[in-house]
C-alpha positions as CSV (number, residue, x, y, z in Angstrom):
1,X,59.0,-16.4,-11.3
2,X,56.5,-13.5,-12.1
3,X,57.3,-10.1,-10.8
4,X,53.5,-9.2,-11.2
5,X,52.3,-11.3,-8.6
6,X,53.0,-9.0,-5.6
7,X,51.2,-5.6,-8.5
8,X,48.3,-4.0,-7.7
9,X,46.4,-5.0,-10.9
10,X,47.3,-8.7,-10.9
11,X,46.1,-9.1,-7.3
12,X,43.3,-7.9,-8.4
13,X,42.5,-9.9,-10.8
14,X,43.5,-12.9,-9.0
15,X,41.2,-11.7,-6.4
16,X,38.2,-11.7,-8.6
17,X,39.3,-15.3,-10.5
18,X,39.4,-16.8,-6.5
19,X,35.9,-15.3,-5.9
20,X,34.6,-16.3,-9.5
21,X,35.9,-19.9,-8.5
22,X,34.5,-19.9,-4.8
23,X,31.2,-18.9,-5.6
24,X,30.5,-21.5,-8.6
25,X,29.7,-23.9,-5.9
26,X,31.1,-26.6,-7.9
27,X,34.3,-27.1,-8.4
28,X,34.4,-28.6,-12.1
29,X,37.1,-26.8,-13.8
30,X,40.6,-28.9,-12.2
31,X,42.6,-26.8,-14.2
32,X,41.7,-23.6,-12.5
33,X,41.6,-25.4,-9.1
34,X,45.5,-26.3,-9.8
35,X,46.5,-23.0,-10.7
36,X,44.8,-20.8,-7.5
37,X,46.3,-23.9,-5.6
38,X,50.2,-23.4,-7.2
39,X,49.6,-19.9,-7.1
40,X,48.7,-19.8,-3.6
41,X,51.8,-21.9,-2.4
42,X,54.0,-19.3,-4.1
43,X,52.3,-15.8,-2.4
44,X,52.0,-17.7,0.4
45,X,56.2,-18.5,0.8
46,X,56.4,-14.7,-1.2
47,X,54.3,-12.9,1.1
48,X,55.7,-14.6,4.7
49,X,59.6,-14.6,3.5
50,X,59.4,-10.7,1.5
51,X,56.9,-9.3,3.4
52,X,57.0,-9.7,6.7
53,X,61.0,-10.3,6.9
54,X,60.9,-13.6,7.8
55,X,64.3,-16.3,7.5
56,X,64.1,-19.0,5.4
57,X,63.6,-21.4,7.6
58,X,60.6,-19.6,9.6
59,X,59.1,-19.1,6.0
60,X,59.6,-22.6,5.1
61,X,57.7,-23.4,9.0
62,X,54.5,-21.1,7.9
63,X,54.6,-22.5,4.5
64,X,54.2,-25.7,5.2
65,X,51.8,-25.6,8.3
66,X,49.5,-23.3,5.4
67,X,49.9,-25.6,3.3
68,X,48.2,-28.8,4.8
69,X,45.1,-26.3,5.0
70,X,45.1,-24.8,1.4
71,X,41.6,-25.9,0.2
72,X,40.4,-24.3,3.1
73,X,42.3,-20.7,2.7
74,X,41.4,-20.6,-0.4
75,X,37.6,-21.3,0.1
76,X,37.1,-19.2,3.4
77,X,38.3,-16.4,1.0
78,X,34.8,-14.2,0.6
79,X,33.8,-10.7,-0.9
80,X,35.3,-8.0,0.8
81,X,37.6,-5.1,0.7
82,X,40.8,-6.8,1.1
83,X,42.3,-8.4,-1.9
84,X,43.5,-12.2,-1.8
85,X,47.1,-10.7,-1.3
86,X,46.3,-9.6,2.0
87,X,44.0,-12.2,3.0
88,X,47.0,-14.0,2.6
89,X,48.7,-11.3,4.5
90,X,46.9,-11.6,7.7
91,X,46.8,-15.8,7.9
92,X,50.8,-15.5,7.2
93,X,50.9,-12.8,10.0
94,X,48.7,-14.7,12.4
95,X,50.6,-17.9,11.8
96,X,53.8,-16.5,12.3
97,X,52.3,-15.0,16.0
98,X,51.5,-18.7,17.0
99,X,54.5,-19.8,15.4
100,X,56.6,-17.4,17.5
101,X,54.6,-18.3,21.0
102,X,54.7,-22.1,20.3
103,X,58.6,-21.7,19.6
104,X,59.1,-19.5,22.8
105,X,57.0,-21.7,25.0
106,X,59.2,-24.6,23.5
107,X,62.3,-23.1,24.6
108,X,60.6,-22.0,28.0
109,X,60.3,-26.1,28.3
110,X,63.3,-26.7,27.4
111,X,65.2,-24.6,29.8
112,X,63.2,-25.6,32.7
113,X,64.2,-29.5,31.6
114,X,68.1,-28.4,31.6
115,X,67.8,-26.5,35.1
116,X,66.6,-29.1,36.8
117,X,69.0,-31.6,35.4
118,X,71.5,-29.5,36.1
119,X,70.3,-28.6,39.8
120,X,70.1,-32.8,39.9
121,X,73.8,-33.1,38.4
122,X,75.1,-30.5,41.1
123,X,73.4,-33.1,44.1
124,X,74.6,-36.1,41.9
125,X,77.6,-35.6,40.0
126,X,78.8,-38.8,38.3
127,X,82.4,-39.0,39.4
128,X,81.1,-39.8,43.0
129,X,80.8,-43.0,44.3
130,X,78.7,-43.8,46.8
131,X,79.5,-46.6,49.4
């Protein structure tokens, strides 16, 4: 893996190829479509796991939730003053944000689930036998 990809220069750069590529209108050159895309996958899984601190496994979640959208991330990504790095940057942050929510709501669920089974167990408990 290239330790340039994180640099100041090679963002750059990058940032003006994905622009270039954006604003041809037609995408005709497959080759350079591949490499933004493979390129993209990798900052993407860079940026969420070194970056924001994330585990593996929460890294591995935001890369592949990004991922089903990649055509779109990359062709939302306009003129502006921040560079593709932290364009990147903010989606991987917001989609860590609902990440986090939907988990904690999740496990909200899933305690209310267990605390009334157990309230129900306490009124029920299986080694009873009713006449």
């Amino acid at each position: 893996m290239k330790k340039d990809y994180l640099s100041r220069e090679e963002d750059e750069r990058f940032s003006k190829t994905v622009i270039d590529f954006n604003s041809s209108g037609i995408y005709v050159n497959e080759k350079l479509k591949h490499e933004i895309r493979e390129r993209t996958k990798l900052l993407i899984y860079i940026v969420s796991r070194d970056i924001l601190h994330l585990s593996y496994d929460d890294a591995s979640s935001v890369f592949l939730e990004m991922e089903e959208e990649l055509d779109k991330i990359i062709a939302s990504y306009k003129v502006s003053n921040a560079t593709f790095n932290q364009y990147l940057k903010q989606l991987c942050q917001y989609r860590c944000r609902r990440m986090k929510h939907k988990k904690y709501h999740n496990t909200l669920w899933e305690n209310a689930f267990f605390m009334e089974e157990a309230k129900y167990n306490a009124r029920f408990p299986d080694d009873v036998e009713f006449l």
